[in-house]
N, C-alpha and C positions, 0 to 999 in steps of 0.2 A: 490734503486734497490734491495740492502738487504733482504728491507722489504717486500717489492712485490715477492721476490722469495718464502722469508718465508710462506709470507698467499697464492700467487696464484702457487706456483709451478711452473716449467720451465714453460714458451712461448707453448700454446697450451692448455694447463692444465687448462684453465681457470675456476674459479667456483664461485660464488656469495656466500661469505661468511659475515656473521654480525660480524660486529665491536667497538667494545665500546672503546669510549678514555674519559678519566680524567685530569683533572688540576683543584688544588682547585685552582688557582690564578687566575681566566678566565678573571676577572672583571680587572685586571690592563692591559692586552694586553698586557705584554711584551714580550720579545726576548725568554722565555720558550715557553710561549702561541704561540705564530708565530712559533715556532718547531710546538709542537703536532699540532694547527690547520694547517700545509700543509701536514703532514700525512693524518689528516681527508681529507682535499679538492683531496689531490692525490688519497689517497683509496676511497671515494666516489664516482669516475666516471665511478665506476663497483662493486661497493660495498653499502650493508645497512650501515651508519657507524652514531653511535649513539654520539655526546656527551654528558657528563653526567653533572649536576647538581645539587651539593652538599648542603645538609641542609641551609647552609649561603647563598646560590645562588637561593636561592628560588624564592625572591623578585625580582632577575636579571631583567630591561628588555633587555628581548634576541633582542628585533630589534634593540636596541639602540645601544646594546653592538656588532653586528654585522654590523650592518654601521662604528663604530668606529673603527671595526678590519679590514674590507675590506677596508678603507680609508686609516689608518697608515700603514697595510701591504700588500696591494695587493693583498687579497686573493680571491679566490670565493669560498665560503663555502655553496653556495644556495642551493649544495644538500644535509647541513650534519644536520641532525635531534639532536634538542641540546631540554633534557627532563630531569625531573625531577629524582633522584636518591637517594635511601637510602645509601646516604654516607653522611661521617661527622659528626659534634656535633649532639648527642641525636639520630639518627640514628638508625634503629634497623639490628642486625647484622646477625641475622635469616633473617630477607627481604631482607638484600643484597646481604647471601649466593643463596636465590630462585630466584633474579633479575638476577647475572651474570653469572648464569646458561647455559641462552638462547646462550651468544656470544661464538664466534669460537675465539675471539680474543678479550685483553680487555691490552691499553695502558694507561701506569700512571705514571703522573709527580709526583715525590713522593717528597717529605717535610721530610725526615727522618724519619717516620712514614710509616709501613703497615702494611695491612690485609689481611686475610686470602681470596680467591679470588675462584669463582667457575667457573668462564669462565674456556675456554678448553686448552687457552693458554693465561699467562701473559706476557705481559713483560713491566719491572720496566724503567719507563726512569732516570736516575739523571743528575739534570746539574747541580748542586752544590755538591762542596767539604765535605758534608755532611757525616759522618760515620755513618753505621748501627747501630742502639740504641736497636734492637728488640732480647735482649738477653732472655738466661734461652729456660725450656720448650717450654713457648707461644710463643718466637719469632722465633725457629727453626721451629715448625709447620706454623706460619704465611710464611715466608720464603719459604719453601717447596712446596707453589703453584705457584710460580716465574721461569719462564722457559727460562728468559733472562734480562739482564742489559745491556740498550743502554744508553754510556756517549755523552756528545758533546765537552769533547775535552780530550785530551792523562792527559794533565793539572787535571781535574778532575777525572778520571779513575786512576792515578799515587796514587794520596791523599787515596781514598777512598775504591781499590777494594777490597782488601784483607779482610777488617771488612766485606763485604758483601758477600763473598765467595760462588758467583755463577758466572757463565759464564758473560762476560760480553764483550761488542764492543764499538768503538768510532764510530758513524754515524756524524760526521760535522751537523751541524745545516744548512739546505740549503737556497742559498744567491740566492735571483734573479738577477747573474752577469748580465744576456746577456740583462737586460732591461734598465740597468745604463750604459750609454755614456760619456766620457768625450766632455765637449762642453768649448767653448773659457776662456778660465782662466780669473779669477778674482784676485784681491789681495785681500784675504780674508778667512782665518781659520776657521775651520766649526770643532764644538763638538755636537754628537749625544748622547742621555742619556736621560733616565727617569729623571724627575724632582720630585724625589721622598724626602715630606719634612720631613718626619719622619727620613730615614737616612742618606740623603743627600751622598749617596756614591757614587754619579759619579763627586763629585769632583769639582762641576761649582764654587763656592767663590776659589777656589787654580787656574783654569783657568783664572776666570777675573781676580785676583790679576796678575799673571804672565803675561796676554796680557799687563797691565797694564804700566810693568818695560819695556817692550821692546819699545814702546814708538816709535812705527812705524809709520809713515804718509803715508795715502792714504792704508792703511791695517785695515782689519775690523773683528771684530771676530763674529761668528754668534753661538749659543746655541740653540739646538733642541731637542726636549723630550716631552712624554706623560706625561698627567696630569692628574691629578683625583681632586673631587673636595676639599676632604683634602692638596692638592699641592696649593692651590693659594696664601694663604701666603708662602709660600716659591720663587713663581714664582716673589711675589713684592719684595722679601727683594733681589733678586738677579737684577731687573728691579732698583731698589733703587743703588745698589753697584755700578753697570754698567752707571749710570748717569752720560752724561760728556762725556762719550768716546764712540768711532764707535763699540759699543758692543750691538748687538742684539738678542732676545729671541723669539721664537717660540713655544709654547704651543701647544700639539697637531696640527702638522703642516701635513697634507695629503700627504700620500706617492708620489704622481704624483711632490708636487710640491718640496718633498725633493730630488726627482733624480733629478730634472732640478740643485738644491743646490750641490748635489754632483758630478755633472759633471761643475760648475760653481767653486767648489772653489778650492785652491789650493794646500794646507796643512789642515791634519785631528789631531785633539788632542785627546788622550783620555788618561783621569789620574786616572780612580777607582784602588783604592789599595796604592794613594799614601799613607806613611807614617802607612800603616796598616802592620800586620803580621799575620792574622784570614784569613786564604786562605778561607774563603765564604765570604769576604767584596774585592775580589781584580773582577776581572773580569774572566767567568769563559772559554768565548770564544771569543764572538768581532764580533758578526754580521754586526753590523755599521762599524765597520771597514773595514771587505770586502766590504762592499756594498761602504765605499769611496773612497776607492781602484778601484774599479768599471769604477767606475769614474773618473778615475786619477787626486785622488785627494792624496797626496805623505803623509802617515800616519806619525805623530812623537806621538808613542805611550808611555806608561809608558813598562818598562822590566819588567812586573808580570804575571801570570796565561796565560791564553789563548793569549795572544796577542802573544807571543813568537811562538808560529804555524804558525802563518798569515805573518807574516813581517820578510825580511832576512833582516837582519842590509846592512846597503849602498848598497843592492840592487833593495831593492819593498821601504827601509823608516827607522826610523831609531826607536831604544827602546832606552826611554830614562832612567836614576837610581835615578835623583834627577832633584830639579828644573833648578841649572844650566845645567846639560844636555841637559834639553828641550829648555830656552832658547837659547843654543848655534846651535844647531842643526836644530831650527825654523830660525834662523838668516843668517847659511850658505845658507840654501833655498832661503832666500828671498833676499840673496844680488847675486846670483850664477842661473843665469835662464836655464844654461847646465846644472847644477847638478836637477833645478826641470825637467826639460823636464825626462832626463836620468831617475831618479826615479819615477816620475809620469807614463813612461811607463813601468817600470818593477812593478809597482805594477799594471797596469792594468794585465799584464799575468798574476801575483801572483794570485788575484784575480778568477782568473778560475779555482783554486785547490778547489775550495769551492761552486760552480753552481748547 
C-alpha cells in the first residue's frame, strides 16, 4: 500500500505511470524474486511495468522461466513485459543512462553493487545484510540517484542502514496468507528451502541428520525447494542420505500442491544460519515460514535473522539455539496434541501480520 501511494498518489489520483523493476537473480525464482515480481504483478493491473533483463539474461527463456514462477508462486505476471536491458557485465553505461530515462519509477534488487540511475525515481530494494561497498567520489554520486531503501525485514535494515545512509523502510515481503488453509493434520514435518548445491545454506543434511535421532514412528519429514539444473546432484546426495527413512524430497514442487503440504503437515523446520555467524548466510526473513504458519502448521524455527519477527516463542512456535533445542521442542509437540492444537492456532493469527 506504501508503494501504490508512493507512484499513484491518494485514491482518486490515479495515473498510468511506466515502471521498471530489476533482479539480476530472476533465473533462480527465489523468495527476492517472488518480492519484486508481486510488485510487478500488483503494479501492472494499472500500470506499463517493464522487467528488465540483464546482459547474463539474455539467453533466458522468458516463457519457461514464467511458467516456473507462476507454478512455484502464484503469481500472474501475464501483464508484465520482461525485455531486454543494458545492465550488467559489458553493458554500456551511456545506453542505460538513455534507456531509464523513459520510467517514472525504476525497482532494484541490489547485490551490493550500484549505478548511477536516470529514471525519475529509484528505489533500492535490499534483502540481504549486505553493506554499501560504493565508496569515494563515484559511489556518493552513484548513490545520489537513490530516492529510497526498501528492506524486508527490521533484521536486515538493523545490519545494514547506516553504511547506506539514505531513507530507508521495512515493506515485509507479502505472504499469500488468505490462500493457505489449514486441513486435517498429518504426522509429518515439512522444511521449505531452495535446494541450492553450491551453498547448501538451508541446512537439509543438519535436518535429516536431526529427523534422524528423534527416531519417531509413523512421523515423516518432507523437504521442498526449487532447483535448478546445477542442483541435481545435490538433490541425490540428499535422496542418497535420506535412504531408509520416511524422509522425502520435492524438487520444484508447484505451489497448489505445496499449500495442500502446508495445511497437511504439522510442525515446520527451518535451520539456515545454523552454526554460521556471516548474517547474509542465516535467513533474512522466512516467507515459508509464514506461508506454514498459514496453514497451521506450528513453526520450530532456528533463533537467527528474520525468523525472530514471525514466531512469538510458546505462542505462534517456538526458536530454537541449538540442535538440542530443536529436538526437544519438536518432541513436546509431537507427544502434547493441546500444546499443537494451541500453537498451531496462534500461528495461523501470527501469520496475518504478513498478507
Amino acid at each position: 500500500y506504501y508503494i501504490f501511494l508512493l507512484i499513484c498518489g491518494q485514491p482518486g489520483n490515479l495515473i498510468i505511470v511506466k515502471i521498471a523493476i530489476y533482479s539480476p537473480y530472476l533465473d533462480t525464482a527465489g523468495g527476492g524474486e517472488k518480492y519484486m515480481l508481486t510488485i510487478a504483478e500488483y503494479l501492472s493491473k494499472g500500470h506499463q511495468v517493464d522487467f528488465l533483463l540483464g546482459t547474463h539474461l539474455y539467453n533466458l527463456n522468458v516463457d519457461q522461466i514464467i511458467k516456473k514462477i507462476e507454478s512455484l508462486h502464484d503469481l500472474d505476471i501475464s501483464k508484465v513485459n520482461f525485455i531486454k536491458a543494458p545492465i550488467g557485465k559489458g553493458s554500456s553505461g551511456l545506453s542505460r543512462l538513455t534507456f531509464l530515462k523513459k520510467y517514472d519509477y525504476f525497482f532494484y534488487l541490489g547485490d551490493g553493487s550500484i549505478f548511477y540511475s536516470t529514471a525519475k525515481n529509484n528505489i533500492l530494494h535490499i534483502q540481504s545484510p549486505i553493506k554499501n561497498s560504493n565508496i569515494g567520489v563515484k559511489g556518493k554520486i552513484k548513490l545520489s540517484s537513490w530516492k529510497l531503501i526498501i528492506y524486508n525485514s527490521k533484521f536486515t535494515k538493523d545490519i545494514v542502514e547506516d553504511s547506506w545512509k539514505k531513507p530507508g523502510k521495512i515493506i515485509y515481503p507479502p505472504v499469500s496468507v488468505e490462500e493457505i488453509k489449514s486441513l486435517k493434520k498429518k504426522k509429518q514435518i515439512l522444511s521449505v528451502g531452495r535446494f541450492y548445491g553450491f551453498l547448501k545454506d538451508k541446512k537439509h543434511e543438519f535436518m535429516i541428520d536431526a529427523f534422524k535421532k528423534l527416531n519417531l514412528k509413523d512421523w515423516s519429514l518432507h523437504l521442498v525447494g526449487g532447483a535448478g539444473e546445477g542442483d541435481k546432484k545435490y538433490v541425490e546426495e540428499l535422496k542418497k542420505k535420506a535412504k531408509g527413512f520416511d524422509i522425502f524430497i520435492y524438487p520444484n514442487l508447484p505451489f497448489e500442491d505445496l499449500k495442500k503440504m502446508y495445511g497437511q503437515s504439522s510442525i515446520y523446520w527451518h535451520a539456515m544460519g545454523y552454526e554460521e555467524t556471516d548474517p547474509t548466510k542465516m535467513e533474512h526473513f522466512g516467507i515459508t515460514t509464514v506461508e506454514a504458519m498459514a496453514g497451521g502448521c506450528v513453526p520450530v524455527v532456528i533463533n537467527l535473522g528474520g525468523q525472530r519477527e514471525i514466531v512469538k516463542q510458546t505462542e505462534s512456535g517456538y526458536l530454537w539455539n541449538n540442535e538440542a533445542e530443536l529436538l526437544s521442542y519438536t518432541m513436546d509437540i509431537v507427544t502434547d496434541n493441546k500444546l499443537l492444537n494451541r500453537l498451531s492456532k496462534g500461528a495461523i493469527k501470527e501469520s496475518k501480520d504478513f498478507s
